[in-house]
N, C-alpha and C positions, 0 to 999 in steps of 0.2 A: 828282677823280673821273675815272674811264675808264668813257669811249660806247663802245660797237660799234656799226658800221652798215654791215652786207654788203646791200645794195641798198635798196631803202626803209625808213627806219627805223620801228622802233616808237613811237608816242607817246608812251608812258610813260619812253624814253630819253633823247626830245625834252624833253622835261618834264624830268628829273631833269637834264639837262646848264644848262635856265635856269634850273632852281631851285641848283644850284652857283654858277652865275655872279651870280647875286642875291644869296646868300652869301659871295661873294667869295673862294671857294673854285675850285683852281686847276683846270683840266678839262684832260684829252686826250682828242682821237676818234684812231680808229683806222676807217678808213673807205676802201672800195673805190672812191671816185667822189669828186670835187674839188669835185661841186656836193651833196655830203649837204648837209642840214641839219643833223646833228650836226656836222659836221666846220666849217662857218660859224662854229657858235655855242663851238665850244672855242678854249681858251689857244695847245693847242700841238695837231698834225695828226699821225697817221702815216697813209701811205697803203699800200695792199699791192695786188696784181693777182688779180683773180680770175676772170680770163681761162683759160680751158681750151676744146682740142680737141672735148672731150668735151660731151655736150647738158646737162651739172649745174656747176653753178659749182665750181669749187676752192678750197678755204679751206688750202691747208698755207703759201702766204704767211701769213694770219691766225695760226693756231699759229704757225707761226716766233719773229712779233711779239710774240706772249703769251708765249713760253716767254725769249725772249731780257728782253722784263719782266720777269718774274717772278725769272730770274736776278740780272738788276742790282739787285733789290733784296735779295734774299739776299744777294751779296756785298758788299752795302752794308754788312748788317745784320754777319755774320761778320765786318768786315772782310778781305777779299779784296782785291788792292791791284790796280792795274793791271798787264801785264804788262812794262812796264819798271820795274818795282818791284818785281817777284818776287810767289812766293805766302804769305803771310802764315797762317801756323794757330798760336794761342796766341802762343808767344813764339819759337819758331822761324821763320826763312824759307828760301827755298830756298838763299842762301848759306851759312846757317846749320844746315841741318836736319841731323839725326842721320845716319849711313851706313846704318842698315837701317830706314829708315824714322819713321815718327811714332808706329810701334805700340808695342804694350810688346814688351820684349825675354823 
């Protein structure tokens, strides 16, 4: 299970993050502040800054971290290898791929 907690959390995230760990189910927060209570009560932490100049908090650190998740887990899923591994699509890789590409000809 994935918490969010950009400055005080919600209770219902609070809730859902012990009701995982009561399960035995694995949690990450993702949280602006080292003292959340979501971010205590998970497995593993990300932190992000949402410090700005400006009088509104900044959340593009947050997106970052969601988008760079959400990647890793599609290249999980596809199979995408690491990049000293090359890119992996079907049964071609980049040592291996066709000269005009993966399209059809």
């Amino acid at each position: 299970m994935i918490g969010f907690s950009a400055g005080r959390p919600h209770p219902l995230v609070v809730r859902a993050i012990k009701l995982a760990r009561h399960r035995r189910a694995p949690t990450v927060a993702i949280a602006d502040a080292t003292l959340s209570e979501v971010a205590k009560l998970a497995d593993h932490r990300l932190y992000y800054s949402s410090n700005s100049p400006t009088f509104v908090r900044s959340h593009s650190a947050l997106l970052s971290l969601v988008q760079a998740l959400a990647y890793a887990v599609y290249a999980r899923r596809v199979g995408v290898r690491r990049p000293d591994q090359g890119f992996r699509l079907g049964s071609h890789t980049l040592a291996n791929a066709p000269r005009g590409g993966f399209g059809r000809r």
